[in-house]
Each structure stands twice: as structure tokens, then as C-alpha cells.
Backbone as CSV, one residue per row, in Angstrom:
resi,resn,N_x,N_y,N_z,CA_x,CA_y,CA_z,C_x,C_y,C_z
1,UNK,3.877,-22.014,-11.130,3.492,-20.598,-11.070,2.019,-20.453,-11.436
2,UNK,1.658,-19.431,-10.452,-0.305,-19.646,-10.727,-0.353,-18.414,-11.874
3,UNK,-0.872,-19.040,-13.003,-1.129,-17.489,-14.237,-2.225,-16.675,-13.490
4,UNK,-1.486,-15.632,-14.197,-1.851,-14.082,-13.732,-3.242,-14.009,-14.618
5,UNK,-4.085,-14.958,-15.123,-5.150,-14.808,-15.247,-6.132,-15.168,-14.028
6,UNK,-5.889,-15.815,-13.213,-6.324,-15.889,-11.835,-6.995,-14.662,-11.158
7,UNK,-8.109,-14.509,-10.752,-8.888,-13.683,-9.873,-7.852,-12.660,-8.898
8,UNK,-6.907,-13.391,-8.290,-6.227,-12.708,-7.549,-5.449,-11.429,-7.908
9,UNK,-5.201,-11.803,-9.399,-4.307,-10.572,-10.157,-5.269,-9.622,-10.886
10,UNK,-6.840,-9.519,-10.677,-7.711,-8.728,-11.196,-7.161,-7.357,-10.668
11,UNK,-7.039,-6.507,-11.554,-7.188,-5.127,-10.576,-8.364,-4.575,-10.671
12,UNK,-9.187,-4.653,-10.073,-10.594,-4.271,-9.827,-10.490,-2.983,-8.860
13,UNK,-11.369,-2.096,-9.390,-11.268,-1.137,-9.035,-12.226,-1.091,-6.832
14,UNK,-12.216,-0.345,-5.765,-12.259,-1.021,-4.576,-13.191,0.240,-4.076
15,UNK,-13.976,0.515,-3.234,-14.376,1.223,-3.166,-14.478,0.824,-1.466
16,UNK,-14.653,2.065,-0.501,-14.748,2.239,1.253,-15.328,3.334,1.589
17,UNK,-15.558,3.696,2.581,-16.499,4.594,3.230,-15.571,6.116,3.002
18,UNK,-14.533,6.585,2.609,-13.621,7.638,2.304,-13.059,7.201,0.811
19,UNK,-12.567,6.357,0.788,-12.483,6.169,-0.710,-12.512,5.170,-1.924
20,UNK,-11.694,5.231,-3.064,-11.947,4.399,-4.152,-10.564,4.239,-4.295
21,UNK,-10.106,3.120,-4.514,-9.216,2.800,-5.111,-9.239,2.185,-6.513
22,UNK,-8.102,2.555,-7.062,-8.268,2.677,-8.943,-7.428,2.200,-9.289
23,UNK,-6.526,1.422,-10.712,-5.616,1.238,-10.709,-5.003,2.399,-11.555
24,UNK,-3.506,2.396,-10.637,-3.070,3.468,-11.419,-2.333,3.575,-12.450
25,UNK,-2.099,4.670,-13.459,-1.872,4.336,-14.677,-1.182,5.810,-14.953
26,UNK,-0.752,5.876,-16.081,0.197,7.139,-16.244,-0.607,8.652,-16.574
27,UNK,-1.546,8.611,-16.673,-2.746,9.774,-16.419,-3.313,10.083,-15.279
28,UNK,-2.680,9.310,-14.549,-2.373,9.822,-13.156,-1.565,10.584,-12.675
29,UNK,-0.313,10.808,-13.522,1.154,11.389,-13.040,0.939,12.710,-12.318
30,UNK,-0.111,13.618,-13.173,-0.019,15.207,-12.789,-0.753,15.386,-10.949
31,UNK,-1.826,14.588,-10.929,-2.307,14.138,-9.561,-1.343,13.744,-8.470
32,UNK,-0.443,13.087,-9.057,0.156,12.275,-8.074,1.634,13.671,-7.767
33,UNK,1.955,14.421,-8.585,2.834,14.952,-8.128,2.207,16.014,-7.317
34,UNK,0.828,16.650,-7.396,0.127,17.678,-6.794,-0.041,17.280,-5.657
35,UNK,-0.292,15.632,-5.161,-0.715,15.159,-4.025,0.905,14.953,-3.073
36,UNK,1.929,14.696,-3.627,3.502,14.669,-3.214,3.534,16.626,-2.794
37,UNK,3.010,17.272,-3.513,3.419,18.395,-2.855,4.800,19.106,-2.877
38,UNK,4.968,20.379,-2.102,6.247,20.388,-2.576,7.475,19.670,-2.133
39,UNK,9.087,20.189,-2.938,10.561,19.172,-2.653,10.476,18.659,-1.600
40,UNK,9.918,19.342,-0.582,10.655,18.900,0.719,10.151,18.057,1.438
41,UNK,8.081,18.528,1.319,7.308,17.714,1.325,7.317,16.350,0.978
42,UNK,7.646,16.166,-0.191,7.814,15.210,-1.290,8.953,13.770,-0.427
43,UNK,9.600,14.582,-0.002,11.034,14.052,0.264,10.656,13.541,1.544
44,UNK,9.856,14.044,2.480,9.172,13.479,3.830,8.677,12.390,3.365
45,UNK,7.374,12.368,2.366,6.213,11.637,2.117,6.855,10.531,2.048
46,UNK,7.518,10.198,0.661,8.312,9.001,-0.058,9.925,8.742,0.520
47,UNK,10.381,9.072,2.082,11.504,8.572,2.782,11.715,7.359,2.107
48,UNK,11.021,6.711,2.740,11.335,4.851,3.119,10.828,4.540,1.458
49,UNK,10.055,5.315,1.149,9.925,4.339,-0.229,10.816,3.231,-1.351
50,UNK,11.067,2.850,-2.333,11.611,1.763,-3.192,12.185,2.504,-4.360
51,UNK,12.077,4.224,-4.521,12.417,5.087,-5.315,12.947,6.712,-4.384
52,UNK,13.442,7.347,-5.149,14.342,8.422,-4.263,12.777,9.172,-4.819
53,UNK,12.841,10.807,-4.314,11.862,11.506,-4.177,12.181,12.305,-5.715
54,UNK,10.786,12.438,-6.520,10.491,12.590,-8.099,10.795,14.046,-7.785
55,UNK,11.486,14.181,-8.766,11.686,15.736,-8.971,11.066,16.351,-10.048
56,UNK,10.477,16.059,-11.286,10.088,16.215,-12.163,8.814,15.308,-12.469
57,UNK,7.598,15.422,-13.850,6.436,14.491,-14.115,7.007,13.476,-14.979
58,UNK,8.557,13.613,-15.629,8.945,12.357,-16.195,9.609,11.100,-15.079
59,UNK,9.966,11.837,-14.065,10.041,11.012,-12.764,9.007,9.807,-12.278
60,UNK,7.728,10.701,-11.998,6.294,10.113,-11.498,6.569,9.257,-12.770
61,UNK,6.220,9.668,-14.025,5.798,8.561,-15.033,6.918,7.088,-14.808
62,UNK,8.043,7.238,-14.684,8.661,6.458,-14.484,8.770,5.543,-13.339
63,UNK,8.262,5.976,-12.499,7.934,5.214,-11.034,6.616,4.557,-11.159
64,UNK,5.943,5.238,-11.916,4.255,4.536,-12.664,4.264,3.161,-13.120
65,UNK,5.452,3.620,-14.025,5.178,2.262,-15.138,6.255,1.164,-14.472
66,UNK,7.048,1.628,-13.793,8.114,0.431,-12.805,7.023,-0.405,-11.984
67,UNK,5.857,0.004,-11.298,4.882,0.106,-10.500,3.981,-1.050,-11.618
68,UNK,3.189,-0.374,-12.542,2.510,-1.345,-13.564,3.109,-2.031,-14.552
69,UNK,4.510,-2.289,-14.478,4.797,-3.682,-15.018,5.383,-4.483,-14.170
70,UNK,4.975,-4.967,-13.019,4.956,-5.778,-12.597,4.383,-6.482,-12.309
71,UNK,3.981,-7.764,-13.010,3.299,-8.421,-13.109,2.732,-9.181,-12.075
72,UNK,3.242,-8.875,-10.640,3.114,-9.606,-9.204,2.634,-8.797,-8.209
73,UNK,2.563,-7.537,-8.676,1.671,-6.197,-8.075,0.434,-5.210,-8.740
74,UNK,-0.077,-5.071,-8.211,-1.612,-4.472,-8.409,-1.331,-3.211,-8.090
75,UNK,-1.013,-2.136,-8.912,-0.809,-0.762,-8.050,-2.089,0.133,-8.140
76,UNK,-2.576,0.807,-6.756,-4.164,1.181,-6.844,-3.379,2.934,-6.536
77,UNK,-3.963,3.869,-7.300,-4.125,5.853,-7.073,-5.374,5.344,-5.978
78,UNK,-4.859,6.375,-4.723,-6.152,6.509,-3.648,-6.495,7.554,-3.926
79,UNK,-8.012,7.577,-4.048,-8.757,8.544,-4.322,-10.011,8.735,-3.420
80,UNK,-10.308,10.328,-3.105,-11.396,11.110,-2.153,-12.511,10.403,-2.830
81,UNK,-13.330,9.643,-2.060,-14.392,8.972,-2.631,-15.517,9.835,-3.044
82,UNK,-15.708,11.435,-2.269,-16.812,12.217,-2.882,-16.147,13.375,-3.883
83,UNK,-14.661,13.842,-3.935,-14.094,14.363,-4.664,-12.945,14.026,-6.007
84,UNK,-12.530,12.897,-5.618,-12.039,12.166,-6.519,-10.568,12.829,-6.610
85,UNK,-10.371,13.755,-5.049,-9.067,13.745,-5.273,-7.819,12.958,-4.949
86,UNK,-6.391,12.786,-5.646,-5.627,12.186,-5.800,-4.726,11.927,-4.339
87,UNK,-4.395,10.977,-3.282,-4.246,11.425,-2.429,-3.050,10.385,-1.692
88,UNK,-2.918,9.336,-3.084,-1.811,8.713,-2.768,-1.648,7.434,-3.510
89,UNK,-0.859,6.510,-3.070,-0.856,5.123,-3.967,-0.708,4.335,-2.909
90,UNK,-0.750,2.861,-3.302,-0.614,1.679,-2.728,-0.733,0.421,-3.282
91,UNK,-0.182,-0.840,-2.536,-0.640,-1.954,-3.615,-0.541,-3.307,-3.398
92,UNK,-1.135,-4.222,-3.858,-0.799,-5.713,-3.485,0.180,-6.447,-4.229
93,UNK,1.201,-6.914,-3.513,1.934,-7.277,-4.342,2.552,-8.704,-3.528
94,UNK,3.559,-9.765,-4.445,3.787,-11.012,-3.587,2.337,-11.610,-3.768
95,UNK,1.929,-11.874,-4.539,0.597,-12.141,-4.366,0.832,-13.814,-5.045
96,UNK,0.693,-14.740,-4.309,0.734,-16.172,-4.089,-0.633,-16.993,-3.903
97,UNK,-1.061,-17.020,-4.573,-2.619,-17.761,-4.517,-2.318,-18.783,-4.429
98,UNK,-1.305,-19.850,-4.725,-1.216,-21.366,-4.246,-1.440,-21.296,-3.026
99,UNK,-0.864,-20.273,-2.224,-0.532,-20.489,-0.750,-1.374,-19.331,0.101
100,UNK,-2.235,-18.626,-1.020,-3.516,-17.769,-0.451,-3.295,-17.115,0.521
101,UNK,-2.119,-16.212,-0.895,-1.221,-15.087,0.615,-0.353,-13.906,-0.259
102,UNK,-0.981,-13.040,0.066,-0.206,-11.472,-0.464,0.071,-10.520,0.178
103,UNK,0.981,-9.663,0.150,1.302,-8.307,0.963,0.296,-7.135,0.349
104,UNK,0.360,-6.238,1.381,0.356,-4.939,1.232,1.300,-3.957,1.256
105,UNK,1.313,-2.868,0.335,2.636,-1.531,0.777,2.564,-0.974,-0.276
106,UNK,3.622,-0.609,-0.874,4.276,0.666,-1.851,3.635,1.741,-1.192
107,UNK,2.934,1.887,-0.035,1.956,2.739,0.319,2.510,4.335,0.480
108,UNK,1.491,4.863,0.140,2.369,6.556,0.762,0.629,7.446,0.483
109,UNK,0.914,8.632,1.347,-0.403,9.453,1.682,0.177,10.511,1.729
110,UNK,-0.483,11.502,0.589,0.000,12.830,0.796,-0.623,13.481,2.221
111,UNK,1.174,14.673,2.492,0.906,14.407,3.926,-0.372,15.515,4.526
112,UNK,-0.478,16.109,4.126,-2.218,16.897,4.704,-2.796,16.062,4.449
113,UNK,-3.519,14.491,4.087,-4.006,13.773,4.885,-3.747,12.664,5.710
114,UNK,-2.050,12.524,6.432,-2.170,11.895,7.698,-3.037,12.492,8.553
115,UNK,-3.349,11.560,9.335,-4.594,10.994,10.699,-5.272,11.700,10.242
116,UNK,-6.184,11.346,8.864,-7.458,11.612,8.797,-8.309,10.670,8.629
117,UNK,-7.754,9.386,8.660,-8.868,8.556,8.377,-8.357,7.625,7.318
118,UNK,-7.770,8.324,6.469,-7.520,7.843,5.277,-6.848,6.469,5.021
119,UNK,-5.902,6.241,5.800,-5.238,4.775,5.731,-5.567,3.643,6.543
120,UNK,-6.781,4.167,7.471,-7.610,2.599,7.422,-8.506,2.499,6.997
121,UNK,-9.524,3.181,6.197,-9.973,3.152,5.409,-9.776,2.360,4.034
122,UNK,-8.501,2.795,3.726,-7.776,1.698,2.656,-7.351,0.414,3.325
123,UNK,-6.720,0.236,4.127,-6.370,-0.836,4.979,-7.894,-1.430,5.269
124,UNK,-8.886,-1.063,5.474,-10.450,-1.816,5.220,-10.610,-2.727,4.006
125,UNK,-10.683,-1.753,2.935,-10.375,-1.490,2.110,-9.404,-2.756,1.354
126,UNK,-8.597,-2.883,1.473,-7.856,-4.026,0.843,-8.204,-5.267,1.791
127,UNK,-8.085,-5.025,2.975,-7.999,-6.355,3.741,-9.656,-6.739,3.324
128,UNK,-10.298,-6.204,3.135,-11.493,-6.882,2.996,-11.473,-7.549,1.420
129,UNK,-10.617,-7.640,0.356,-10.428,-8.206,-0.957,-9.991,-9.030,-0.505
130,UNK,-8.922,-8.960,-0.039,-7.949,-9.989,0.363,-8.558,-11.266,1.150
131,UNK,-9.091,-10.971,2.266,-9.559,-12.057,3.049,-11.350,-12.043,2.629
132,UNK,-12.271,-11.451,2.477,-13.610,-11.662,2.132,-13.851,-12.030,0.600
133,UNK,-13.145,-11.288,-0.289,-13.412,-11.694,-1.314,-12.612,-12.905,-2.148
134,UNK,-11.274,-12.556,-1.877,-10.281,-13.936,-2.386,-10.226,-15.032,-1.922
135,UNK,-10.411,-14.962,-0.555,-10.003,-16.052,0.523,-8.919,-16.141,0.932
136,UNK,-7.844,-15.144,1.014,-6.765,-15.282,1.610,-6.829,-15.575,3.086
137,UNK,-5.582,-16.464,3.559,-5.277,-16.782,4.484,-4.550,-16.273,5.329
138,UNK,-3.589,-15.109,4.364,-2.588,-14.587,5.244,-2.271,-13.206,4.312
139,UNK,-2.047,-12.060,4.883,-1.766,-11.058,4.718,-0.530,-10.315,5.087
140,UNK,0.299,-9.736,4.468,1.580,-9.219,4.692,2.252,-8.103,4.609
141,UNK,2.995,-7.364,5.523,3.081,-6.041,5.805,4.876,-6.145,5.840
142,UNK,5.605,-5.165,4.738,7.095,-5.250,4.852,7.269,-3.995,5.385
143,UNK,8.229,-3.409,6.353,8.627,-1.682,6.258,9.881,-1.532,6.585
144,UNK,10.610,-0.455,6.102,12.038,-0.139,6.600,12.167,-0.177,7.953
145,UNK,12.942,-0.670,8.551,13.530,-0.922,9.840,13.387,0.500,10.600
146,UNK,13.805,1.700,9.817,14.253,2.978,10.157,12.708,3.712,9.844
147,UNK,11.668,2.911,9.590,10.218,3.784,9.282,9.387,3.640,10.695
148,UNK,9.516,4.244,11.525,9.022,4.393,12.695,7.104,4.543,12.711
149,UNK,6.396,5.385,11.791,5.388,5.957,11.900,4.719,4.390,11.236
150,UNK,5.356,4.212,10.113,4.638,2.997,8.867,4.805,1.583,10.013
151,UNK,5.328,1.334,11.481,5.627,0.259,12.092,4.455,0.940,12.826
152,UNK,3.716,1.664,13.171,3.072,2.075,14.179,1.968,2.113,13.640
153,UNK,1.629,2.307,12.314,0.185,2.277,11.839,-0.023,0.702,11.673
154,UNK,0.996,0.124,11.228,0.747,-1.048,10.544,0.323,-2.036,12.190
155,UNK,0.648,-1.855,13.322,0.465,-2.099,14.656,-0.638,-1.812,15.192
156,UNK,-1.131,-0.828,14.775,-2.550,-0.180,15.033,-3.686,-1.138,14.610
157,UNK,-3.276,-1.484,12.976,-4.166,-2.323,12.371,-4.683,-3.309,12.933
158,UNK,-3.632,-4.039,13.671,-3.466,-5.283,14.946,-2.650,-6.498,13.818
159,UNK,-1.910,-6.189,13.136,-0.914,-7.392,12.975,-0.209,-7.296,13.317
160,UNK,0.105,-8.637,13.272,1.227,-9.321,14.522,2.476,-8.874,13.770
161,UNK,3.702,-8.522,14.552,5.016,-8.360,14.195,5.887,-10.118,13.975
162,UNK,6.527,-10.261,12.572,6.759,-11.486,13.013,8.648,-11.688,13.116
163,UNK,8.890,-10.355,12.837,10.685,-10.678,12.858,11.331,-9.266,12.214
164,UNK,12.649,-9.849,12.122,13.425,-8.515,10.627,13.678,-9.285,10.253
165,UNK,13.793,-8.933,8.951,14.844,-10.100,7.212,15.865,-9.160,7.335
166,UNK,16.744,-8.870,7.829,18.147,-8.306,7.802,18.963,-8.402,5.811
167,UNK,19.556,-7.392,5.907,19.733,-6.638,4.530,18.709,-7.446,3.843
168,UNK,17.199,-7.405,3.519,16.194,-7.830,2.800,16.183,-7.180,1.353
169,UNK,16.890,-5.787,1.380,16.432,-5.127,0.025,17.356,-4.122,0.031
170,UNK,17.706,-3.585,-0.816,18.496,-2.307,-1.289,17.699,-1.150,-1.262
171,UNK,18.131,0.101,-0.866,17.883,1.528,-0.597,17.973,2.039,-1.512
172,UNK,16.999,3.216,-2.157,17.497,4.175,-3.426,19.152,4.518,-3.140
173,UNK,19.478,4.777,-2.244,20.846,4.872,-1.722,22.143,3.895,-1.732
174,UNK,20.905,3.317,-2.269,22.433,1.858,-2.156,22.886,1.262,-0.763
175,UNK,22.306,1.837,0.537,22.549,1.289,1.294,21.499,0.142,1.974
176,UNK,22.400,-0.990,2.537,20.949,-2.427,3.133,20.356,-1.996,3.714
177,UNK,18.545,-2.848,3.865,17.721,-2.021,4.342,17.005,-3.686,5.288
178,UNK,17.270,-3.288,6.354,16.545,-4.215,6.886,14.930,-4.266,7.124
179,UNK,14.216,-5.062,7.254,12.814,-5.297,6.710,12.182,-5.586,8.279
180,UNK,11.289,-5.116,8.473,10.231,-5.238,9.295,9.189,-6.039,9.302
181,UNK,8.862,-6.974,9.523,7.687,-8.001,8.729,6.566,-8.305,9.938
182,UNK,5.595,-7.830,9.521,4.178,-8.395,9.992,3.019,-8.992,8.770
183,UNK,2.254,-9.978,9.934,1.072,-10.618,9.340,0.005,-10.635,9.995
184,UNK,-1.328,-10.888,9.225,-2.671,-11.158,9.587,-3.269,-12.156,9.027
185,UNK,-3.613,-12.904,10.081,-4.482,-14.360,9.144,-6.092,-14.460,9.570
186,UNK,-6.236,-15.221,8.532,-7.696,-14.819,8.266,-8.808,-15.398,9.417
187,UNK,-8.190,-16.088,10.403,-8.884,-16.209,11.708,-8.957,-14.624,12.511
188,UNK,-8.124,-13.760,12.330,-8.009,-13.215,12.834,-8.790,-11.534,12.120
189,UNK,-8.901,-11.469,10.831,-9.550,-10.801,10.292,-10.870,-10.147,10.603
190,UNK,-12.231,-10.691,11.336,-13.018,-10.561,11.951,-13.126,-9.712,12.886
191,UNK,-12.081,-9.784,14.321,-12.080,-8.900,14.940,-11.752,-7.662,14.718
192,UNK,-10.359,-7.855,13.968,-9.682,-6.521,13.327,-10.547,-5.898,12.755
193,UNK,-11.933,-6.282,11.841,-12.815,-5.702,10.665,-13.258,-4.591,12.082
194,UNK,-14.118,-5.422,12.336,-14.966,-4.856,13.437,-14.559,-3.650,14.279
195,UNK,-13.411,-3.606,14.862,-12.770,-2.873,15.871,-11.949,-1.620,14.870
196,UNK,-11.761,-1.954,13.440,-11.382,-0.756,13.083,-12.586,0.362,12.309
197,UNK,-13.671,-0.597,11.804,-14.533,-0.222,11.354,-15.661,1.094,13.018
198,UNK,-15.362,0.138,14.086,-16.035,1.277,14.991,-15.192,2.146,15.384
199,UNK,-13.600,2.217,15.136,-12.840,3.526,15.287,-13.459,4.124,14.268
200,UNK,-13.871,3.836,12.542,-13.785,4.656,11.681,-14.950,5.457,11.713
201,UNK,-16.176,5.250,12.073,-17.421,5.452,12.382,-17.566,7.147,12.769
């Protein structure tokens, strides 16, 4: 096991042309429920998520700290890079430096800012830690089988689809959740930079 004193498990704070990513922490909670919006809202945003939709700020706190103690994930608050408002989470996690290879996800964007920009920006944004600064080799994308929009952005990005892991994980619901799996390797990083960076322009 590679210790989590390793570079890879830094949470360093990330900065992109829309925003900053921070790590997040429980003084975040009141942000993060303003950016979830209201029940119903809420309940759109965080579908597919790894937790049912927070009804309360002892909720958020509790999904916080499930989030930062894990010692195998980096959880980053996305934040308006000229306003500093709160606008979602995300994070690296699976993070394997023997084999110079981590995922991306927990992701979610409050929804007045889908298609603004905002999630490739972060997707810049991380993939550029990942492969420019760490040296990763390979990059990794999980999503619910049943998440239609999160298979379509993550496609956009240009990684490759590589299969399903059939019942891969359990549902706040208790019901199996089959897994969606794509990757990006770091031959391939270059073009992707380029071609998303002149959409973002």
C-alpha cells in the first residue's frame, strides 16, 4: 500500500479559467445546501449519487465528513473563481499511484449551473493534476447505469467507454447498481486538453 503521504493524496487546492477547487470541509455545509437548492431540486441534482438527497444541514455535515474520511479520496467544494460561490463538489478517489491511476466523480453541480461551462472546466481542471502534474497514466470515470446525462458529459470529455461492472455497488435504496466505466490515458490527454480548452474559450 503506497502511504497517503505521497504527493498523490495532497489535497491542494486547483485553480481554472471559471474556477477553484478547495478541499471541502464542514464550513462548507451552509453553501453546499444553498447550492442543492430546493427538495425537489435537491433530489434531481444528487439522483445517482452514493447518498439519498439531504434534507436538513446535519445531513450535508454528515455526507461531508463520510466524504473527508476517506482516506482514498480527495473531496474538492467547486467554487466561482471571481465570486467564490459554492456551486458543487467533486473528487479523486481510487487513487493508486503504484499503478499511476485514479478516478474522478462524487461529482454533482448545482443545477442553474448546468451547460455553463462549469464541468469542463473542472474536468480541465483535475485532468490536468492528474496527468500534467502527477503523471498519471490512466484516469477513471464510474456512473450509474440509469445516469443518462453523467454518461454523456463524461463522453463529451472523449473517454473511452470501457464496459459495465454489473451489481458494482449498492443504491441509497438498497437496490444493485450497475456501473458504467470509462477511461483516459495519458497518450491521449493532449488532444482532449486542447479540443476542450478551444470549446471553453
Amino acid at each position: 500500500m503506497v502511504s497517503p503521504d505521497s504527493p498523490w493524496f495532497d489535497p491542494v487546492p486547483l485553480t481554472g479559467r471559471m474556477l477553484r477547487l478547495e478541499p471541502l470541509t464542514e464550513a462548507d455545509a451552509d453553501d453546499y445546501a444553498a447550492a442543492l437548492g430546493d427538495p425537489a431540486t435537491a433530489a434531481e441534482v444528487v439522483a445517482h449519487m452514493s447518498f439519498l438527497p439531504p434534507t436538513s444541514r446535519a445531513d450535508i455535515v454528515k455526507i461531508i465528513a463520510a466524504a473527508t474520511a476517506d482516506p482514498g479520496r480527495i473531496a474538492y467544494a467547486q467554487r466561482l473563481r471571481d465570486t467564490g460561490e459554492f456551486v458543487g463538489t467533486t473528487s479523486f478517489y481510487e487513487i493508486t499511484p503504484n499503478v499511476r491511476a485514479l478516478a474522478i466523480g462524487h461529482t454533482w453541480i448545482g443545477r442553474r449551473h448546468w451547460r455553463t461551462g462549469v464541468n469542463t472546466d473542472s474536468k480541465l481542471i483535475m485532468l490536468g493534476r492528474a496527468f500534467d502534474e502527477l503523471g498519471a497514466e490512466r484516469v477513471v470515470w464510474h456512473t450509474d447505469i440509469r445516469n443518462t446525462r453523467s454518461q454523456a458529459a463524461i463522453e463529451r470529455l472523449g473517454a473511452t467507454k470501457e464496459g459495465v461492472l454489473r451489481h458494482h455497488r449498492i443504491r441509497p435504496d438498497g437496490s444493485w447498481r450497475d456501473t458504467v466505466q470509462y477511461s483516459m490515458l495519458s497518450t491521449e490527454w493532449p488532444a482532449v486538453r486542447q479540443r476542450l480548452e478551444e470549446s471553453s474559450r
